[in-house]
Structures are given as C-alpha cells and as structure tokens.
C-alpha positions, 0 to 999 in steps of 0.5 A: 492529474491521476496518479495510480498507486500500486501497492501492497499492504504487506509491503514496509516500503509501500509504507515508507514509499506512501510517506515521501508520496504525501511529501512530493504531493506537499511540495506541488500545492498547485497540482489536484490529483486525483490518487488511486491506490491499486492492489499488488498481491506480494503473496497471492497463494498465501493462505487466508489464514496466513503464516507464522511470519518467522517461518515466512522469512527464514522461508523467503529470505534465509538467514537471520543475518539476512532478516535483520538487515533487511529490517534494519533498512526498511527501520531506517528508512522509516524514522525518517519518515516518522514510522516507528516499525517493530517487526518484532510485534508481527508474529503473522505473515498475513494475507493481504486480500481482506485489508485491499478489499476494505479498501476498495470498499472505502473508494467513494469515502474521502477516507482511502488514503487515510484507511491505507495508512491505518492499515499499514500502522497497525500492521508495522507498528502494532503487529495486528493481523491485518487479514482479520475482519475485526481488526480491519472493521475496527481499523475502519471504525478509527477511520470514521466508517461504519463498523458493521458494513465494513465487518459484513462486507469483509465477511461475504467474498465481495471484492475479492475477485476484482483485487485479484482480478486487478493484481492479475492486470497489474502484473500484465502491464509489466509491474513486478515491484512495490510501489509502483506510481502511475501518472496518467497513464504515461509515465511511472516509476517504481520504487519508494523514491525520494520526495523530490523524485516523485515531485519533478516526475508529477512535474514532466506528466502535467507539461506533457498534460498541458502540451496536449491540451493544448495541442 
C-alpha cells in the first residue's frame, strides 16, 4: 500500500499529525506501506531569509490572546504525543523550502522519515532555524547521512523547482490543508486525525486494494 503524506515542516500539527500516523501504522503490523512524505508550502512567498516569527503571527493571526491559545492546543495535543513544543524558543519564522529539499534528497536513504522527525524536533523543540544549511546538514549528520553532500546539495538550487513544482501540483488536486494522508490514490483525509482513525481508513484502501485484485 502507498500512502502519500502531505506536509509542511513549519506546520505543529504535521508534527503532531506524523506521531498518531507512526501509531495507526503500529497498530496494522500486517500492513507494508510504502510512505511518501510530499511537500505543502504553508508560506511559499516567505522569503529565504525568513521572518521574525512574532512579527509573523501577530501578522497572521492577530492577537496575543489568540497566539497563545493556538499554541496552547497544538502543546497539548503534543504531550500527548510526546512532543515537548517550546514556541518560546522559535525567534524565526523560517522557510520551509531548504528543510523539504534535504528531504526529498534523502529518498533513496531508509532515513526520510527518521530526517522529517529530526527536522520537525529541532525546529518545535529546539527553536533551530530549519532554512539554514548548517543546521540542516548537521540535522542530516545525527540522521547518519552525509554531512557535506547534504551541506553542497542544499547550497546549489537543486530541488528547489520540484518542491515547489510538487507544492504547485498538491494544491491543484484540491488539498488546501496539513496534513493530508493519500492512500493509494483513492481515499484521503485531511487533518492530524486520531491513531484509530488513520488505522481503520488503511483498513477500507486494502479491501478496496484486494477487490481489485481480485477482481
């Protein structure tokens, strides 16, 4: 079974979303899926430089009162999870182009999901800005891939085009929100949706999976 995840590194409830993900996946042993993590561009005019995130926020969402009950939930929901969110440690609202480019370049690593998490940890948890390339080729390091191709890679415009070539595509099948999980190309669902959730939709894509095999 494929299973297409849409997200954006930027995003706490891709985060979030990812953790009850890996759950829904623990709890179908029998099922071999073979994820793809896509790239959704929240900001895709943010500069490369990014942004002072408070400027952001007050930007996007107005109020204090407002940021912090936003950030009051996605922290909730996080413990849950086991994610210990400071928001108080992101002085950058950053681009996410760099951090989506390191991994696509991973792909062929056995390491992109285990890439996504270290990137989403350092950026939610660590407060590291996630568009530099030191940061992501040391991020890259801890993840047992090479250093200085990820450093060289990130420093040429490779990738840059197809992240937001496929950000381009994403938004003209209709997804508008993060994260988004495609099973085969059939069924999909929006929303960092329970474990059981994610779970008994993996169940409806392999019977229909097995209909039309059989079929």
């Amino acid at each position: 079974m494929r299973i297409d995840v849409i997200f954006d590194t930027v995003c706490p409830w891709c985060y979030i979303g990812k953790h009850r993900f890996e759950r829904a996946l623990a709890l179908r042993p029998d099922v071999r899926a073979e994820v793809r993590w896509r790239p959704f561009l929240l900001n895709p005019e943010m500069p490369a430089s990014g942004l002072d995130r408070l400027f952001y926020l007050e930007r996007k969402f107005g109020s204090s009162y407002r940021i912090q009950r936003i950030h009051g939930a996605a922290a909730q929901a996080g413990l849950e999870e086991g994610i210990a969110f400071d928001f108080d440690a992101i002085t950058r609202m950053p681009s996410s182009v760099n951090s989506h480019r390191l991994i696509q370049w991973a792909v062929n690593s056995e390491r992109q999901a285990e890439l996504v998490e270290a990137i989403f940890a350092a950026y939610f948890v660590r407060g590291l800005d996630i568009a530099d390339v030191g940061v992501l080729a040391a991020i890259a390091n801890d993840c047992g891939l090479p250093a200085a191709a990820a450093a060289a890679y990130l420093r040429s415009e490779a990738g840059a085009t197809a992240v937001e070539a496929e950000n381009a595509r994403i938004h003209r099948l209709g997804v508008s929100g993060v994260p988004c999980y495609i099973f085969d190309e059939r069924y999909a669902v929006a929303g960092a949706q329970d474990a059981d959730m994610l779970a008994r939709l993996t169940d409806i894509a392999r019977e229909a999976e097995l209909e039309t095999s059989s079929s």
